[in-house]
N, C-alpha and C positions, 0 to 999 in steps of 0.2 A: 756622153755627157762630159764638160769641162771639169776636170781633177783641179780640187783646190789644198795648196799646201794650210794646213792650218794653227793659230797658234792662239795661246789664250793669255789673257792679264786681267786685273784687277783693273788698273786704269791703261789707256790708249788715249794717245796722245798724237795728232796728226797734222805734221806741219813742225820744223825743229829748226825755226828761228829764235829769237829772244822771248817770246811768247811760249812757245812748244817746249824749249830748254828748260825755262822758270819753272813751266805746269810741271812739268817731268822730273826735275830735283826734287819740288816743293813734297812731289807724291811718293816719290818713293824715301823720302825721311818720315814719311807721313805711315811708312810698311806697306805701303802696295806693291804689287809686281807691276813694275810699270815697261809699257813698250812704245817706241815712235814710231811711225810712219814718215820721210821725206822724200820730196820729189825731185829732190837733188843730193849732192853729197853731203854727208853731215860737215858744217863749216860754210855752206857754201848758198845757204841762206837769205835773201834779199834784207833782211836786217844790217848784211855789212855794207850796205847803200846810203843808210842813215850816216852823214858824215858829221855834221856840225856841235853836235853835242846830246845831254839826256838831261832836260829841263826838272831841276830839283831846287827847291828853295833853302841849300845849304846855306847863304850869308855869308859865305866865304870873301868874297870882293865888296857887297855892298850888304852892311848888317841890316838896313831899311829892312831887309827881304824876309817872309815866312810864309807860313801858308799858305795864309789869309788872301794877301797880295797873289800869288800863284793860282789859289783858286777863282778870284774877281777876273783875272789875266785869261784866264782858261774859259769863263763864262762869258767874258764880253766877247774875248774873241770867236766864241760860237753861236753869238747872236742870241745866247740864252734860249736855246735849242736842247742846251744839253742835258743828260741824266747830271742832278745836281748832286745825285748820292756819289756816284762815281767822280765826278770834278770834285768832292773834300776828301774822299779816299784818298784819290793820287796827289791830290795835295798834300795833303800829310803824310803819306805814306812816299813817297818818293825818296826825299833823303835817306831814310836810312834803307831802304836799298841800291842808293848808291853807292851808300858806304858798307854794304854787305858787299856789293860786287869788286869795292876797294880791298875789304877784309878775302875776295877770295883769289886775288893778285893785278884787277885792271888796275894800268899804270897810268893813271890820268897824269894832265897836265900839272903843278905845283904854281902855286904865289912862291912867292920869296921866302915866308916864314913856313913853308912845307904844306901847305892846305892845298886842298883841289882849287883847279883855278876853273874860274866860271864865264862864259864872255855871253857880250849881247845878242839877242835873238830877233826877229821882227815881232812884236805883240805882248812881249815879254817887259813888262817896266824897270823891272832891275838885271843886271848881269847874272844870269840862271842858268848856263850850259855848262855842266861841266863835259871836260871832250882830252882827247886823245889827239891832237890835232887837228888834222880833217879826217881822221878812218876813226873816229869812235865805234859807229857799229859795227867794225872789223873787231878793236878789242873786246868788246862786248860778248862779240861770239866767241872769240874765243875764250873767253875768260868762262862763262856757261859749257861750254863744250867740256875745256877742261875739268872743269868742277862737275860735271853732271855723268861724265864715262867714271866716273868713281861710285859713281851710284849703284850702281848693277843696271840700268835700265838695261833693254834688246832695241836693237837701233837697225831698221829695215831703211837702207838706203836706198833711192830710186826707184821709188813704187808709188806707180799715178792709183791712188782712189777712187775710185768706180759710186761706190754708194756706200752711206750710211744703211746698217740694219736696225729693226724692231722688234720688241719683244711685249707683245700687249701694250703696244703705247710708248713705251719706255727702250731707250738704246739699247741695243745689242752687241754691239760691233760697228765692222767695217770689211769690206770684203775689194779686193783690186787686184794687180798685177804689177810684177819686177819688169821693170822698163828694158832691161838685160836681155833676159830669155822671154817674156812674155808669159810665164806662169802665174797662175792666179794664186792669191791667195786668200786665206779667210782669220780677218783677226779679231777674235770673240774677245768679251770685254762689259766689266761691270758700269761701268762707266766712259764716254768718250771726249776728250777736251779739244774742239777745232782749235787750231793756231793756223789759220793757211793763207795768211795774207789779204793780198784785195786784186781789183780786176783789169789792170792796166794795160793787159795783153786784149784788150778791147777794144782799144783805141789805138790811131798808128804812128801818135806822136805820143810816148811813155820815158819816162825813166828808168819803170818795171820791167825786171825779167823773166824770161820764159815761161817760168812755170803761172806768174799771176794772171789767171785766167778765169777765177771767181771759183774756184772746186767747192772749196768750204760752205761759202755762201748757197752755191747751186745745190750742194748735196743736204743742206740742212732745209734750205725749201722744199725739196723733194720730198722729204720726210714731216711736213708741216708746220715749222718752226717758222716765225713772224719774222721778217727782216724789216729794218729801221733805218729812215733818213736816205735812201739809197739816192733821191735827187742832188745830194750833196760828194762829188765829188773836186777834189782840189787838184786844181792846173798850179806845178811849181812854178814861178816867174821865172827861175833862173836854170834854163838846160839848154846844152849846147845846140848851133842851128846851124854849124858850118866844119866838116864838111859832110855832107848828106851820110856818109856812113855812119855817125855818131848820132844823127839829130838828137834832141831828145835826152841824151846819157846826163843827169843832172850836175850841176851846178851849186856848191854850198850855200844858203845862206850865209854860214860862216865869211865868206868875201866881203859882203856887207855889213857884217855885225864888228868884220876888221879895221873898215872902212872905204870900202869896196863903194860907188857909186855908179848912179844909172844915169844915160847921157842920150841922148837921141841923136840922129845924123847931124842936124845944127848944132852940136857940142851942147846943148840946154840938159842942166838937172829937174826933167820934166815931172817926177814925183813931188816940188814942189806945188805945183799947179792943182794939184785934186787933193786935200785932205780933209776924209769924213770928219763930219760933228764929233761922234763917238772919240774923236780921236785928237781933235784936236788942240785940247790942254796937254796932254802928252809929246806932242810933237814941236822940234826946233821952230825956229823962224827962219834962222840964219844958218847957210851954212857953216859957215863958222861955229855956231853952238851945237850941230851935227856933230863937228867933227870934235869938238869937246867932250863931246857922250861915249863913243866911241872909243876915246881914249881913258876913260874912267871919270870923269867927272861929275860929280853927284849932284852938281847945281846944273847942270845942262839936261836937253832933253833931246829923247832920239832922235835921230835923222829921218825921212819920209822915205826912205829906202828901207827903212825896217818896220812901217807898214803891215797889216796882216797881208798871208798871199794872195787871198782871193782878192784884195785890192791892188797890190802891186801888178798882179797877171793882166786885171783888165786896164791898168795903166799904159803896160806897156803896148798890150793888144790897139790898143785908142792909137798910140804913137802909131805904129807901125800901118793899121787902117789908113791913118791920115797922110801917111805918106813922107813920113818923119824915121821911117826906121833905118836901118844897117841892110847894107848890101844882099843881104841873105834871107830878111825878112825876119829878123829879131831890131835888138838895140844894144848898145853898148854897155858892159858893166868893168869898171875902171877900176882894181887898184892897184896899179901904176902909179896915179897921176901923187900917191902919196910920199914921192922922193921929194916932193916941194916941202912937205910939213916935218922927215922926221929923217934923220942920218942913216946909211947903209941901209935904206929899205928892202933894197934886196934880199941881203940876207932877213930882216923881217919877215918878208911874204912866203920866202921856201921855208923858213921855219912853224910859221902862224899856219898856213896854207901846204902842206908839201904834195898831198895829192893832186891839189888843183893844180898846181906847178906841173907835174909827171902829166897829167893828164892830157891839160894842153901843148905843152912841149911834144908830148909821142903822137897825139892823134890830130891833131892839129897844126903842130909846127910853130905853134905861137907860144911868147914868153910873156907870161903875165905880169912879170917882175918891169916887164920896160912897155906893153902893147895891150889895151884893151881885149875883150872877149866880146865876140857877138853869142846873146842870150838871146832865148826865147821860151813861154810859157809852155811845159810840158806835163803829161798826167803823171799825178804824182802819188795821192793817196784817195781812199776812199772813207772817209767820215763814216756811211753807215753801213750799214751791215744786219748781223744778228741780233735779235733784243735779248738782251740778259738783264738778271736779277744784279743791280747795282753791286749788292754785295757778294755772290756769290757764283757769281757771272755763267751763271747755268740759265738758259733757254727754257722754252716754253713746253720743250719734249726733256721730261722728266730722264736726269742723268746725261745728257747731252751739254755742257759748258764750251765757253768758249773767248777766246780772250785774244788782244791786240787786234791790228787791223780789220779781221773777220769780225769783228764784234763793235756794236755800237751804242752810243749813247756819253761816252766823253767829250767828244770834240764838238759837238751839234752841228752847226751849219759849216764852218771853220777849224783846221786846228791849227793852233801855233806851232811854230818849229819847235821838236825840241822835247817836245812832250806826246811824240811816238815812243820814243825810246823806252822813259820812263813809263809809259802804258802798257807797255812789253812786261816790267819786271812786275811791276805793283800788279796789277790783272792777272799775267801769267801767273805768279805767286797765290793769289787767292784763287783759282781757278783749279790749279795743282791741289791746293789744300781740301777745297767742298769737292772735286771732284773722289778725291780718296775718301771722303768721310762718306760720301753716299756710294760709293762700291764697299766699306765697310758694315752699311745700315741694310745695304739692299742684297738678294741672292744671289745665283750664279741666273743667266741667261739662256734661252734656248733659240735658235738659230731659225727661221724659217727657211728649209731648203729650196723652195720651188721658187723663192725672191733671188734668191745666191745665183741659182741655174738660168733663171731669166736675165739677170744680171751678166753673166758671161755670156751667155748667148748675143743679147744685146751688143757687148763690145767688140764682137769678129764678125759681126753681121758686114763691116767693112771691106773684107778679105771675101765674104761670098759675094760680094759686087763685083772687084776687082776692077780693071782698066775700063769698064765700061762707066762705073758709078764716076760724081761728082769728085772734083781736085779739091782736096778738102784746105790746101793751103792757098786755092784760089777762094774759097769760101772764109777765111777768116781773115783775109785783104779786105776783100769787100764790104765784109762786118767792119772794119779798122776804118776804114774809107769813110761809111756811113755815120759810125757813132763821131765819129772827129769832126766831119763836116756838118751834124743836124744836128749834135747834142754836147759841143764839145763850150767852151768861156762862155756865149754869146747862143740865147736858146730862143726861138720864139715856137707859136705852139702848131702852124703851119708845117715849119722843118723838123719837129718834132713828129707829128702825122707821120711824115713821108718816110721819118725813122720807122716806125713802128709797123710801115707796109715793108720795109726795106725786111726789117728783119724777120717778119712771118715767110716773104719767101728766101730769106734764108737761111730758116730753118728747116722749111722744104727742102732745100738745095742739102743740107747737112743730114736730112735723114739719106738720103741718094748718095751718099761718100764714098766712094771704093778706093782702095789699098792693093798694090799689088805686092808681091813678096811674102815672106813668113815673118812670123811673131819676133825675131830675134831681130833686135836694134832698127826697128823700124818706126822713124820718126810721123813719118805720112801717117801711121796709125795714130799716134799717139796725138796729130796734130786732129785728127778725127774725133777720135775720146773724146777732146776738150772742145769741142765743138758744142754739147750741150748743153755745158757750163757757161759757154761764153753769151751763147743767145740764151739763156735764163737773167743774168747778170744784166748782158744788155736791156732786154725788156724792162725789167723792176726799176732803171735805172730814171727810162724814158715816159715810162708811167708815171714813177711820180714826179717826176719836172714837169710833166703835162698840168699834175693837179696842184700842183705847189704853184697857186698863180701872183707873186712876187718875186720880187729880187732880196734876195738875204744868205751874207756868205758866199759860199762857192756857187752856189745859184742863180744865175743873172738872165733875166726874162727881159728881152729888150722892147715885149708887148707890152709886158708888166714890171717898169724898170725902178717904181719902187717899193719899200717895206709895206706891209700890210700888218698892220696890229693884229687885227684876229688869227691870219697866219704865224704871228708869234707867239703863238699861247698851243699850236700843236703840230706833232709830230706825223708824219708819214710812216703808213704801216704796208707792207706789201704782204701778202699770203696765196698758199694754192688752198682755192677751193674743192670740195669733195669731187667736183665734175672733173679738176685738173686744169680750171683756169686761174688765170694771176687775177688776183683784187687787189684793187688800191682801195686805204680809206681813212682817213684824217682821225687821228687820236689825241686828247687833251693834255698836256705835258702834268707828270707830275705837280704839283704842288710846294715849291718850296720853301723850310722851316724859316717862320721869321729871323733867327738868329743869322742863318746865312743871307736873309734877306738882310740885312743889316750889315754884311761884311763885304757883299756888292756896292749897298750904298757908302760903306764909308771910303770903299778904293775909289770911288768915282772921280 
């Protein structure tokens, strides 16, 4: 039988991004023992991907700004989809944990008179980012790292998660293996808080790295926990398309919110040409009063470049169908062209922009300071996820929480840039917090051994196949291939179907995976592991865009290409039934309090 090393805490915390870090201070100030799990090195986090900034209505550049406005911004942009308790939380709750993360050394940007500086965002109506240049989520982590290895937490680096355990209904733990040696571990636990991202390693044009492969998500279904919105995933507009090594690696909104514009092969600023109703009081007329906004100006209105994503991505997606695009099969995004409007722009752009600079100068050979960028829409984020308790961001399986990407219900159909970040601190923070207070109300835990044993068994069943069993990294191309091409911008319910046969045989194909070698540093396993997760993730995904039959958001049904009222009033629930099959089934959205009703209507 597989020897499990074992260790125990108060709260377990899995996933140590900005989400995982927050839960993880929040709880151990809170006197739990608290321990991580990550799949990578600590620091090394897909949160340092988030570049452009962490959407907070500090007022710092434009006093118009508060909640109020952030919350309307955050609701429209989600097509009022979203959990409404969670969009006034983060609303309110944002700023000052920007300014805690200020208070624990991030060195944001300054105005002139020493405030955080804030720039524009697409969806955002006032200048609301505050940022770090373009590597915000770089200082981010690290500023949580630092401030959180003072805590006493236990920090298990490189350890993929296998399953959540149970304990009469109620979390247990977590049980998995060090990616290193291959030894199993077992990590008991009053309470569990997922932070593990989203599922972009499902797709084969992503921004995401390695590790997003939907664990969180897959392992919290496993154990019966409701996930939410999953038809809503968000295509970035702007990731690189050239040269094929890179595809995909994102591209800041910040380039646009600098002044950065979108051009098509005939030199046309084709984001003029589509602007929704929703949007269109907000938006310039003229380029020229684009470029106004951009430079602070509080009588002008934004540019159609800063658009929500799900609308720029299918912008450009139109262009490039029609035969308008860039050489590479994206389009052009420009700022360059603004040595016309302002002196020494050069130094501007490496200063405003320095990663986009490095980026494309090293992997590209292109200088953005004098030469466009060909962009294209790439997988970016996942809107839903887990359903949690607005406030207390704990699931449907009692002591199980979960917060930032894994978890849904802020963003709804949509999220704005910008207010990932901030969803990281505000969630992670209250998640940390209910998750300590319920290992402090609740017992200790007892483990069911023959789940642990079945559980490792399951995960080297790979190695008893060996060279005869399925290539498991041809198996999760082919997954890449499928979900991109039948369920990726542009969905009808046809290529949808032919997903959905795609992936029952290649789940067959994934239970057949063989591995050859031993346990130690062996990727081909570990690309096997994640094979379960992946096809879990994927199905939920394509189910409910099946049943979700409108377009709203990042969901775009070219059968059904427009809004459906009644599909505005509820949400998509995915679950495993007791037999062990996925359900889909349309749930009525909360109810929201007049008072907020009221704070919708008056940003309108």
């Amino acid at each position: 039988m597989p020897e499990f090393q074992k260790f125990s805490y108060d709260v377990l915390v899995i996933g140590a991004g900005g989400a995982g870090l927050r839960a993880a201070i929040e709880a151990a100030a809170s006197g739990s023992k608290v321990g991580v799990v990550c799949k990578s090195l600590l620091g090394k986090a897909h949160t340092v991907m988030a570049e452009g900034g962490i959407a907070a209505a500090l007022a710092n550049v434009d006093d118009r700004d508060n909640w109020r406005v952030h919350f309307a911004d955050t609701m429209r942009g989600g097509q009022y989809l979203n959990n409404w308790r969670m969009a006034e939380l983060h609303a309110k709750e944002a700023p000052d944990c920007v300014r805690e993360l200020e208070a624990w050394g991030a060195l944001f940007d300054r105005t002139k008179d020493g405030r955080i500086l804030q720039r524009n965002f697409g969806g955002h109506k006032y200048p609301r980012l505050a940022h770090v240049g373009d590597r915000t989520g770089l200082e981010m982590i690290r500023t949580l790292q630092d401030h959180g290895i003072h805590t006493g937490m236990e920090v298990h680096m490189e350890c993929t998660v296998l399953s959540l355990l149970l304990d009469s209904g109620r979390v247990a733990g977590a049980c998995g293996y060090d990616r290193e040696k291959g030894r199993f571990h077992l990590w008991q636990a009053k309470a569990v808080v997922l932070a593990t991202g989203g599922i972009g390693r499902a797709f084969k044009i992503t921004s995401n790295s390695w590790e997003y492969t939907g664990d969180g998500l897959a392992m919290a279904y496993s154990v019966g926990t409701e996930l939410q919105d999953m038809e809503f995933v968000q295509f970035h507009p702007t990731g690189m398309v050239w040269p094929i090594s890179v595809r995909g690696i994102l591209v800041t909104e910040g380039v646009r919110g600098d002044g950065g514009i979108l051009l098509n092969s005939e030199g046309r600023r084709f984001m003029f040409d589509d602007i929704p109703d929703l949007y269109k009081e907000q938006t310039a007329d003229t380029e020229e009063e684009g470029w106004r906004y951009t430079q602070g100006d509080k009588n002008a209105r934004r540019p159609p470049e800063l658009l929500t994503r799900d609308h720029v991505a299918r912008c450009i997606n139109r262009e490039v169908k029609a035969g308008r695009g860039s050489p590479h099969g994206g389009v052009y995004l420009d700022i360059s062209w603004i040595k016309k409007r302002i002196p020494k722009s050069e130094e501007y752009i490496k200063r405003k922009l320095p990663s986009m600079y490095h980026q494309f100068k090293q992997l590209a050979d292109l200088d953005i300071t004098k030469e466009p960028m060909e962009v294209g829409p790439t997988t970016h984020y996942m809107m839903g996820g887990i359903r949690v308790d607005g406030d207390t961001q704990m699931s449907s399986v009692p002591g199980l929480f979960a917060a930032g990407e894994v978890a849904a219900g802020l963003h709804g159909a949509n999220r704005l840039g910008g207010n990932s970040l901030s969803d990281l601190v505000v969630f992670g923070r209250r998640a940390g917090r209910f998750a300590a207070e319920f290992a402090r109300t609740n017992g200790a835990t007892t483990i069911d051994e023959q789940r642990l044993q079945s559980t490792a068994i399951a995960a080297l069943a790979p190695f008893d196949r060996g060279p005869s069993g399925e290539n498991p990294y041809q198996i999760q191309y082919d997954l890449q291939e499928s979900m991109q091409e039948l369920v990726g911008i542009v969905r009808t319910e046809s290529e949808m179907q032919r997903a959905l046969e795609a992936i029952a045989q290649l789940r067959a194909r994934a239970e057949r995976a063989g591995v050859v070698g031993n346990r130690e540093y062996n990727n081909g396993w570990h690309t096997a592991v994640d094979l379960a997760s992946l096809m879990i993730v994927s199905e939920a995904i394509t189910r409910a865009a099946v049943m979700r039959k409108e377009s709203r958001g990042a969901q775009f049904r070219e059968d059904f290409p427009s809004k459906d009222p009644e599909w505005g009033k509820h949400n998509i629930i995915v679950k495993r039934s007791a037999d062990g099959q996925m359900q889909v089934e349309k749930r009525a959205l909360l109810p929201i309090p007049d008072e907020l009703k009221a704070v919708i209507e008056e940003m309108k």
